[in-house]
C-alpha positions in Angstrom: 3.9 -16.5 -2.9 5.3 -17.2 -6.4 6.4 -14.4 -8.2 8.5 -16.5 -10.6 10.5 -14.5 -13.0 13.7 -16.3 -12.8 15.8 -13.4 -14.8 14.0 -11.4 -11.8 15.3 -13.9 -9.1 18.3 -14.8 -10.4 19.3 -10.4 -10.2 18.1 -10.5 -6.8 20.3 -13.5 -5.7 23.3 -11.7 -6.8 22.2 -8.7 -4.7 21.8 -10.9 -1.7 25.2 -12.6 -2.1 27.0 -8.7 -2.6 25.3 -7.4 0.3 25.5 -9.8 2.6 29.4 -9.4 2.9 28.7 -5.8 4.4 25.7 -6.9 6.5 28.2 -6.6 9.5 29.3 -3.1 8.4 25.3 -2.1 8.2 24.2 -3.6 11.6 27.3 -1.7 13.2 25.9 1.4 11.9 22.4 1.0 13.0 23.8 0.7 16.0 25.2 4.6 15.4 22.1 5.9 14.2 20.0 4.6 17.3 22.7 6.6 19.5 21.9 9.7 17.4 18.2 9.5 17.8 17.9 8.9 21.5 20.5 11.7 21.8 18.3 13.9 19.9 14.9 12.6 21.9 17.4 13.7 25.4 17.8 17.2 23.5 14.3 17.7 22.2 13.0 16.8 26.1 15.1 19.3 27.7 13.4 21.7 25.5 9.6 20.4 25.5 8.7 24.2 27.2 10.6 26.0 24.3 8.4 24.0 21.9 5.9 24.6 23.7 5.9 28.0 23.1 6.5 27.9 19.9 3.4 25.9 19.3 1.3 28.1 20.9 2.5 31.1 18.8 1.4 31.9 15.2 3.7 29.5 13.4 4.5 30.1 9.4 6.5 27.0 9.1 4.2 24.3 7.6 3.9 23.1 3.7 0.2 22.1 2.0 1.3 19.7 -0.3 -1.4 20.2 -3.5 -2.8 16.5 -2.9 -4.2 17.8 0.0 -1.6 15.9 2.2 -0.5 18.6 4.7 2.8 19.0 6.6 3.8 21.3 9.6 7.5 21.6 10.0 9.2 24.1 12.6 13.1 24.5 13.2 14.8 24.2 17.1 18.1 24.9 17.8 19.5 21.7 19.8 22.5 22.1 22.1 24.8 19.1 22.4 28.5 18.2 22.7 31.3 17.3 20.5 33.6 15.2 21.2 37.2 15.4 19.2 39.4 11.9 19.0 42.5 11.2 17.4 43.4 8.2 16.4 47.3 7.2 16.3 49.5 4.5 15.8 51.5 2.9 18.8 54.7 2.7 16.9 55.6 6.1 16.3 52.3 8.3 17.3 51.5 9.4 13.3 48.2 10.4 13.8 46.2 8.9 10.7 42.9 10.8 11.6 40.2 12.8 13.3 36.9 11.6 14.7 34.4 13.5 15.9 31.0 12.6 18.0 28.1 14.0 20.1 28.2 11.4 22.4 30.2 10.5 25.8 32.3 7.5 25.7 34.5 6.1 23.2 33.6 6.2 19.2 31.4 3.6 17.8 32.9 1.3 15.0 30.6 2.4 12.8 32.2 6.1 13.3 35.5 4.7 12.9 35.0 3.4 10.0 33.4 7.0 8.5 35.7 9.3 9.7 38.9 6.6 9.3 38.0 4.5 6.0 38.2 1.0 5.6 42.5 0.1 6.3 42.5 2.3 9.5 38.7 0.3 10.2 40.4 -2.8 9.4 43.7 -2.0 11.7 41.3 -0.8 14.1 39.5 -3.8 14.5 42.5 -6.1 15.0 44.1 -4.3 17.3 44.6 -6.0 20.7 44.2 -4.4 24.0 47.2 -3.2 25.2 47.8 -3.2 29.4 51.3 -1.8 29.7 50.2 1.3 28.1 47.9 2.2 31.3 51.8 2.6 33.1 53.3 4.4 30.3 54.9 1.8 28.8 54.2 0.9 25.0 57.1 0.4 24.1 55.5 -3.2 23.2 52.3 -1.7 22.2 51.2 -3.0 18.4 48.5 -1.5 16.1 46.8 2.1 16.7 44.9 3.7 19.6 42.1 6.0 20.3 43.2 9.1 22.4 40.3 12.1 23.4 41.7 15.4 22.4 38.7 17.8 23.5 34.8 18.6 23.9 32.9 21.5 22.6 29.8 22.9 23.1 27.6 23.3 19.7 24.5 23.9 18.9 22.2 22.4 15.7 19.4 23.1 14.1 16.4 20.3 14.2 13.5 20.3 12.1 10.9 18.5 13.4 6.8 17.7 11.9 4.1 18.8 14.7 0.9 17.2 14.5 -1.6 18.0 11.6 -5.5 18.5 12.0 -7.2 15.2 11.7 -11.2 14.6 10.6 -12.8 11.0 11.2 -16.3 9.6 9.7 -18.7 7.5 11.4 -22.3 6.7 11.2 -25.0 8.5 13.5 -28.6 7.6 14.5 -28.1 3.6 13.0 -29.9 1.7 15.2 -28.2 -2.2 14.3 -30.0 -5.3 14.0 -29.4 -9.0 13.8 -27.5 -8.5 10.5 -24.2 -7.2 9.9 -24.2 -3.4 8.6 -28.1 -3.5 8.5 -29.9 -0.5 10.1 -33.2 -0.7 11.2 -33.5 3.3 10.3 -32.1 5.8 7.7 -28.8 7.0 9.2 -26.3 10.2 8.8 -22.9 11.0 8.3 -21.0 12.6 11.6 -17.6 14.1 10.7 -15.5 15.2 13.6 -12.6 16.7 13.3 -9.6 18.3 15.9 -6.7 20.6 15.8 -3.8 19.1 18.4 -1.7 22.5 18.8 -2.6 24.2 21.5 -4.7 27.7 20.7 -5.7 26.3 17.7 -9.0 24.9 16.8 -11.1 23.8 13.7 -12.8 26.5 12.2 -15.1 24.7 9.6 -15.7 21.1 8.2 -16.1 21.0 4.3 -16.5 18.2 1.4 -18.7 16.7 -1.1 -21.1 13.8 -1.2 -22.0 12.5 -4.3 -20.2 16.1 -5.7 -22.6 18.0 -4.0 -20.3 20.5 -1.7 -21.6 20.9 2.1 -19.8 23.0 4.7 -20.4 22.7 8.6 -18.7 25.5 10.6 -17.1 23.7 14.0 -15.9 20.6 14.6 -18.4 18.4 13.8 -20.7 18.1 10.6 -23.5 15.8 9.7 -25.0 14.6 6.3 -27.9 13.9 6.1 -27.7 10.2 3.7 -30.3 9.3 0.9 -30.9 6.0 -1.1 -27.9 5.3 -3.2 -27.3 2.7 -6.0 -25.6 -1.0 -5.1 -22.2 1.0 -6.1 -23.0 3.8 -4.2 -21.6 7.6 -4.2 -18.5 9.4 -3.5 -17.3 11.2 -0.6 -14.6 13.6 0.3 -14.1 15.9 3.4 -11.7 18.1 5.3 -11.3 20.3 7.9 -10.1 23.6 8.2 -7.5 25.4 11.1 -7.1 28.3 12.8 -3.9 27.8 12.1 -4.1 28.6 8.7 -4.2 25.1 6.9 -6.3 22.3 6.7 -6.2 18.3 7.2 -5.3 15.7 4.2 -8.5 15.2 1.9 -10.4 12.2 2.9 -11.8 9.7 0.2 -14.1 7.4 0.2 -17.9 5.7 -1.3 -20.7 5.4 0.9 -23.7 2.9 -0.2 -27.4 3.0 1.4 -29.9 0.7 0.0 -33.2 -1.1 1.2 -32.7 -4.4 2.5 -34.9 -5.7 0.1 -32.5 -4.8 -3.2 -30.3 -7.5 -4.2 -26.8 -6.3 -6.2 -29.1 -6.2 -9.3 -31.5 -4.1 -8.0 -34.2 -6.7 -7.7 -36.3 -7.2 -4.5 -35.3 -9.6 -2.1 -37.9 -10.2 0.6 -35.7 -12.7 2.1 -34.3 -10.0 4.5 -34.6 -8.5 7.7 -36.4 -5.2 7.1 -34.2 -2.4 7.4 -31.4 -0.1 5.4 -27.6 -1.6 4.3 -25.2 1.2 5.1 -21.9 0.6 4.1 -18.5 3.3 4.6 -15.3 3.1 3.1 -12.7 5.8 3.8 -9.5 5.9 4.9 -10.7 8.4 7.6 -13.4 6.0 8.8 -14.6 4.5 11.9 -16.8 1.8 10.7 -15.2 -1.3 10.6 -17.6 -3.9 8.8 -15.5 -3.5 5.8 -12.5 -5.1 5.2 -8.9 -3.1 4.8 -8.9 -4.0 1.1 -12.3 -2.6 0.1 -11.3 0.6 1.1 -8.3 0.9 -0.5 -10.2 -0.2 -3.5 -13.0 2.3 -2.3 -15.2 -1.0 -3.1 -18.3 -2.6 -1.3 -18.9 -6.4 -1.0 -22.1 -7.8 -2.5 -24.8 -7.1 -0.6 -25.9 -9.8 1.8 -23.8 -13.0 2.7 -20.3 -13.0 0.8 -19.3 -15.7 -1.1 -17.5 -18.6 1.7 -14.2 -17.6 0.2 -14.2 -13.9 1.5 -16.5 -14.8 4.8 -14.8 -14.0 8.1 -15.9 -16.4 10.7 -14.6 -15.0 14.1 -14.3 -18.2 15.6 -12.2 -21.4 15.0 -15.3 -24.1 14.9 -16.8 -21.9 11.8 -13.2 -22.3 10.1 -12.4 -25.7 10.8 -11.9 -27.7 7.9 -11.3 -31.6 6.9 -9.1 -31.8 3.2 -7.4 -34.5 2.4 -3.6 -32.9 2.0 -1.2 -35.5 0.5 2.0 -32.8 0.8 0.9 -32.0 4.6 0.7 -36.3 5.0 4.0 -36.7 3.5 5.2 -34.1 5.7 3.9 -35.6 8.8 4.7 -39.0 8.3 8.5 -37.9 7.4 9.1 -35.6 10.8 7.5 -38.9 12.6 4.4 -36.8 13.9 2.3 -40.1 11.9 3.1 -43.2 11.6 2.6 -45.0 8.1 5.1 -48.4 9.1 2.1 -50.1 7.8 2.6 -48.7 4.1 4.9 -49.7 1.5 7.5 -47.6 1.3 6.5 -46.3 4.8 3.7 -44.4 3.1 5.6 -41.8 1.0 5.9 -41.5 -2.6 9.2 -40.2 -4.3 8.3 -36.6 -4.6 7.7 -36.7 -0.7 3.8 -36.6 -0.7 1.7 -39.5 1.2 0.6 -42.3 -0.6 -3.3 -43.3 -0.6 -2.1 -45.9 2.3 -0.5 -42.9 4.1 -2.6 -40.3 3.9 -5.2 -42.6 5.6 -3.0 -43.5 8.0 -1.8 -39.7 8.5 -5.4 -38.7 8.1 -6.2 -37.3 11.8 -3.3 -36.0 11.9 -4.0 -34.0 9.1 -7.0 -32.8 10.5 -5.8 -31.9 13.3 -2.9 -30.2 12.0 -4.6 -27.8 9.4 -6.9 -26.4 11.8 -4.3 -26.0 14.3 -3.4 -22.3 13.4 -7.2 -21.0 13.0 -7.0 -18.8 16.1 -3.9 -17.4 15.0 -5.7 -17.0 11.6 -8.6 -14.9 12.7 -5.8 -13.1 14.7 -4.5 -11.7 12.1 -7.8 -11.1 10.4 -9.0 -9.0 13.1 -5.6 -7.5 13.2 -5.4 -6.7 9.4 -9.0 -6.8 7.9 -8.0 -9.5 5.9 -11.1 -12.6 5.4 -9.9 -15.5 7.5 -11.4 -17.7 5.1 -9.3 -16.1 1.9 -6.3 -16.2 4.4 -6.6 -19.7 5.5 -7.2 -21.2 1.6 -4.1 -19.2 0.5 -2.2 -21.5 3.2 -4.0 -24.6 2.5 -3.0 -23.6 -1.9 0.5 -22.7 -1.0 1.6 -24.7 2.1 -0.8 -27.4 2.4 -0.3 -25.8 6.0 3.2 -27.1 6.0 5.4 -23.8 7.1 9.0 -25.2 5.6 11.3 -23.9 3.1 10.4 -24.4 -0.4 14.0 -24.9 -2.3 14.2 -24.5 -5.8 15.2 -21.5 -7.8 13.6 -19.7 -5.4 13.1 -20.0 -1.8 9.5 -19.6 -0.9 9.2 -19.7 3.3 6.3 -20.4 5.7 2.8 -21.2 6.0 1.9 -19.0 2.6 5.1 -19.2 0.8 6.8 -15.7 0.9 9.5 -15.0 -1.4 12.1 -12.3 -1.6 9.5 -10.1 -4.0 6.8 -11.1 -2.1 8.7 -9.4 0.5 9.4 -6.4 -1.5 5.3 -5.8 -2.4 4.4 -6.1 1.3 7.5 -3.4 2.2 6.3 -0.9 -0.6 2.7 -0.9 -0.9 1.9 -1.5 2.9 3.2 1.6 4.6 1.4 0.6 8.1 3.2 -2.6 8.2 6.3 -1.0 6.9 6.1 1.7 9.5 6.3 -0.9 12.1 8.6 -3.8 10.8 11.1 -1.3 9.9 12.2 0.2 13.2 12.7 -3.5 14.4 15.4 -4.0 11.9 16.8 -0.4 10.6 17.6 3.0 13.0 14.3 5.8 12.5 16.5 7.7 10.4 17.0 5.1 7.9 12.7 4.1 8.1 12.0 7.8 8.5 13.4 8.0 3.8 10.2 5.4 3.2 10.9 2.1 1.4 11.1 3.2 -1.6 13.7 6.1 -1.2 16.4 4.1 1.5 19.1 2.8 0.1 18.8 -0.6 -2.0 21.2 -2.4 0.2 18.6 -1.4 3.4 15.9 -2.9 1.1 18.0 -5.8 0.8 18.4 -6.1 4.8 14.7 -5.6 5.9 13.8 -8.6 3.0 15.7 -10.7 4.4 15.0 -9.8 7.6 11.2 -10.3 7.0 11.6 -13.5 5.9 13.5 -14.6 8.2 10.6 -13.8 10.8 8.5 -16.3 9.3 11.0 -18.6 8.3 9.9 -21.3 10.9 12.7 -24.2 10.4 14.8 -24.8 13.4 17.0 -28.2 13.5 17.1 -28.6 16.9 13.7 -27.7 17.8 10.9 -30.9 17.8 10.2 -31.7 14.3 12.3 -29.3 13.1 10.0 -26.6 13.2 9.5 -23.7 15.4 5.5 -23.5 16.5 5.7 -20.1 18.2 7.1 -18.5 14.9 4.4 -20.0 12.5 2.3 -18.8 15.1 3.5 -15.4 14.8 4.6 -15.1 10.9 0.5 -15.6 10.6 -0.1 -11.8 11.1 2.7 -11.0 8.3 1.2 -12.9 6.2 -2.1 -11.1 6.5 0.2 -7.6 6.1 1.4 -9.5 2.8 -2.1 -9.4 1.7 -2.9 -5.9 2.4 0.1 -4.9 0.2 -0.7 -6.8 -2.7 -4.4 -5.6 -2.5 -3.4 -2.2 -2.8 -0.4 -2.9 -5.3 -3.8 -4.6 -7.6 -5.7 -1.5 -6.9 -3.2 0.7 -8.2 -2.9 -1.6 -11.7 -6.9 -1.5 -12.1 -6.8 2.4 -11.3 -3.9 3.0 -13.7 -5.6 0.9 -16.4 -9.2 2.4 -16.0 -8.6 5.8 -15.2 -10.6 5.6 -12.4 -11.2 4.3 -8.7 -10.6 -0.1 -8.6 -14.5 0.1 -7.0 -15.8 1.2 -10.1 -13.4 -0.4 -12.5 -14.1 -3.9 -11.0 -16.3 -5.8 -8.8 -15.2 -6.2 -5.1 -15.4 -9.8 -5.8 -13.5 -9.8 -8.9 -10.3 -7.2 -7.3 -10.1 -9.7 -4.6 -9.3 -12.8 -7.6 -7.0 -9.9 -8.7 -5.2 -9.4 -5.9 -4.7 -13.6 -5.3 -2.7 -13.5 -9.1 -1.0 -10.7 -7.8 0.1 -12.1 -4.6 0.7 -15.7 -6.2 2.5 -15.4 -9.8 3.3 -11.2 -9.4 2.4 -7.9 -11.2 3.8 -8.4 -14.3 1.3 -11.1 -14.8 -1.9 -9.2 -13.7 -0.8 -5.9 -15.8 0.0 -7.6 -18.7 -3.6 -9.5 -18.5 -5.4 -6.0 -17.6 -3.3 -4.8 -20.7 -4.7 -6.5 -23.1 -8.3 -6.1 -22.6 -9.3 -4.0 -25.3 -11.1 -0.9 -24.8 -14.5 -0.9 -24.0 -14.2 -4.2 -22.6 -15.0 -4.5 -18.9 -12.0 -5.5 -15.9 -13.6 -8.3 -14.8 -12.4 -11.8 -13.6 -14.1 -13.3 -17.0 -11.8 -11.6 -19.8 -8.8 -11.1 -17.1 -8.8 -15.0 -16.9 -9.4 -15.4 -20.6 -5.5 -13.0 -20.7 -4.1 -15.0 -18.2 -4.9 -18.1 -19.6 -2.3 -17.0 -22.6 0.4 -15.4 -20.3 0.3 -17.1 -17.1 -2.2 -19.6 -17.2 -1.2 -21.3 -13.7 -2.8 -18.6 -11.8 -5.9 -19.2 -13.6 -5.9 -22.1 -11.8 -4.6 -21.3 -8.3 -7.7 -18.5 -8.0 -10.4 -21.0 -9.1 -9.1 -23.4 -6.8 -8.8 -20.6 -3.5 -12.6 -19.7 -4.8 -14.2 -23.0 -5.5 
């Protein structure tokens, strides 16, 4: 991934270079946190009955946020230990300070370092261990030692979120066919919905379709569905609580049209008879539409996609056969092909094959590029990401080749990540986020969100993200680590549902609207490759200056880019050719 703003990268490098000098201090104190929180998980065990109890009660501690997001928040009181330490200096016992802890056994650096500052840290660190003193004897003890003083029994108060009411759409009474999202008959909307505190329960199910309000009392509701346009209608529903509040609103689009309507509304008798239903929400259960159209709230053409955006579920249907000088050159310079035959040993100067060596190269080349198409659809299972879209963003960016791209920038692995490439995927995925993050930082730290830690955590989990999928290792065979190309495939995918939603939110911004109705599904997708290859700044600047009245679509976005950042004209026609 580009994102080439060298002011941008050249700010960043500094950051990198500052931070690194206190990535020791930082990995120390993750260590700290992660004590903390599986003291506190100890704490909150012992008192699962008391919370129990308090669950089942009538609780008043929960907020409804206005955008329908809700939160329920109650207060414990946690009992723990604390521990008092002094810490002293051998020579002459001058205590230099106090450190407290609520854990057994001695103080972690990281504490040190809080409760001492940065010279008793430092002195702390270099001090060697010193025997005699077990005896009594320091009289040739150097430096400064840790002596307990006392415990004390304290109590805390812990708030913690309980579980909110959730509601989840599906389809009812669709009987499929041979054809994806086809019905053979008209179906309905079923909305379920549950309460998990005990003694509570959903009293009602409301929402609109199309704006036209309906209310089911229970837990479950069902819509009846009429014909729609090829855009479809909107949807939104909730459920209500005994408790008092009700679950997040739901969004979504649902589109039901005859088999026989094309995307222009013309008969197409080419189809199986029947009804295309398709569902986007972020509450749904129906899975034949990919992650991205329903963050865009967006449906695909109707019928076979474009070969671009298919999703071919097995590795035969993505195979492919390209003629990749770069990959040749690569090959034939890690001795995985052999090119002796060639002048010049079948490499040209800026490290691509000749014509002599990519024929010589050529199975391997084959061979090679189709090697990671399992992991590929993977991932696309995984992420609801196309496998085709996923695999020509490699072949565009890579040529399948997962070194380090050196320049001004350092672009890593199969699709060419860089440090904001990072960033996007951090910030606008907050699934993938929600996992990575843990890995790296304590669930304190993750628990602020990306966007509100501390920029010198930011800088860790970058860095930490790409090196997962940096996939160079000297002293593996051919310098290049399989099982981690293997692996950085499904973060890559991740990548790609962050910028998707990153684009959605410039369309929305710019049209006032929802991206599905600003934009074609097809056309956010081209978006969302600018995005994800030269960066934001180039796609809002493009959506910019359309004037108004003037559609967002791929013909006058292009027609902008062509003037600001004309390259990724060209990388998007190339990925959709």
């Amino acid at each position: 991934m580009r994102n080439k703003n060298p002011r941008i990268i050249s700010f960043f490098r500094r950051k990198v270079l500052f931070f690194r000098r206190k990535v020791l201090f930082f990995r120390r104190k993750v260590l700290f946190f992660r004590r903390k929180v599986l003291f506190f998980r100890k704490s909150l065990l012992v008192l699962v009955v008391i919370v129990g109890a308090i669950l089942g009660s009538s609780l008043s501690h929960f907020q409804a946020f206005a955008d329908g997001d809700p939160r329920r928040t109650t207060t414990i009181v946690v009992a723990y230990t604390q521990y008092e330490w002094w810490m002293s200096r051998w020579s002459d016992n001058e205590h230099l300070c106090h450190i407290y802890t609520d854990h057994e056994g001695f103080p972690t650096a990281t504490e040190i370092y809080i409760y001492c500052g940065e010279s008793v840290y430092e002195e702390w660190a270099e001090t060697i261990a010193c025997p005699e003193a077990v005896d009594g004897d320091t009289e040739n003890c150097s430096g400064v030692y840790l002596h307990l003083i006392g415990s004390t029994p304290r109590e805390k108060e812990v708030t913690i979120e309980l579980p909110v009411p959730e509601a989840r759409v599906s389809l009812e009474g669709c009987s499929p066919t041979e054809t994806p999202n086809l019905c053979s008959e008209i179906p309905a909307l079923r909305i379920t919905a549950q309460d998990p505190l005990p003694n509570e329960h959903i009293t009602q199910i409301q929402g609109r379709l199309n704006n036209i309000p309906f209310v089911c009392q229970g837990q479950t509701c069902e819509i009846p569905l009429r014909v729609t346009s090829t855009q479809g209608v909107t949807l939104e529903f909730w459920a209500d609580s005994s408790y008092g509040d009700s679950s997040k609103h739901y969004h979504g689009r649902v589109r039901l049209v005859d088999s026989g309507v094309s995307d222009s509304g013309i008969s197409d008798t080419s189809e199986s008879s029947g009804w295309y239903i398709d569902l986007v929400s972020e509450g749904g259960d129906w899975e034949q539409t990919d992650i991205c159209a329903q963050a865009w709230e967006a449906f695909p053409s109707i019928g076979t996609p474009p070969h671009w955006l298919a999703n071919p579920t097995h590795p035969e249907l993505l195979a492919t056969d390209m003629p990749l000088a770069y990959l040749a050159g690569q090959l034939i310079k890690n001795n995985m092909a052999d090119a002796s035959d060639c002048e010049y040993g079948g490499l040209l100067t800026n490290g691509y094959a000749s014509q002599c060596g990519l024929e010589k190269a050529r199975p391997e080349v084959t061979r090679w590029q189709n090697l990671f198409d399992p992991y590929i659809i993977k991932a696309s299972q995984e992420s609801g990401i196309p496998s085709q879209t996923l695999k020509r963003i490699f072949a565009q960016e890579s040529q399948f080749w997962p070194g380090v791209l050196r320049n001004t920038y350092d672009e890593y692995g199969l699709g060419q990540l860089t440090e904001l490439g990072a960033d996007t995927a951090l910030l606008w995925n907050q699934d993938f986020f929600n996992q990575f993050c843990p890995l790296v930082l304590s669930d304190e730290t993750c628990q602020k969100g990306y966007a509100h830690m501390e920029e010198e955590n930011q800088v860790l989990l970058r860095g930490a993200l790409l090196a997962s999928i940096n996939a160079e290792c000297p002293e593996c065979s051919q310098g290049i680590d399989m099982e981690n190309v293997n692996t950085s495939i499904s973060y890559f995918a991740q990548t790609l549902v962050g910028n998707c939603k990153q684009t959605g939110q410039i369309i929305a911004s710019a049209a006032g609207t929802t991206p599905g109705e600003a934009s074609s599904y097809e056309d956010l997708w081209r978006f969302t490759l600018v995005n994800y290859h030269a960066g934001p700044g180039c796609l809002e600047e493009a959506v910019d200056q359309i004037l108004a009245g003037d559609p967002i679509d791929w013909e006058h976005v292009s027609f902008e880019l062509g003037i600001y950042c004309p390259n990724a004209v060209e990388y998007v026609e190339e990925i959709t050719k």
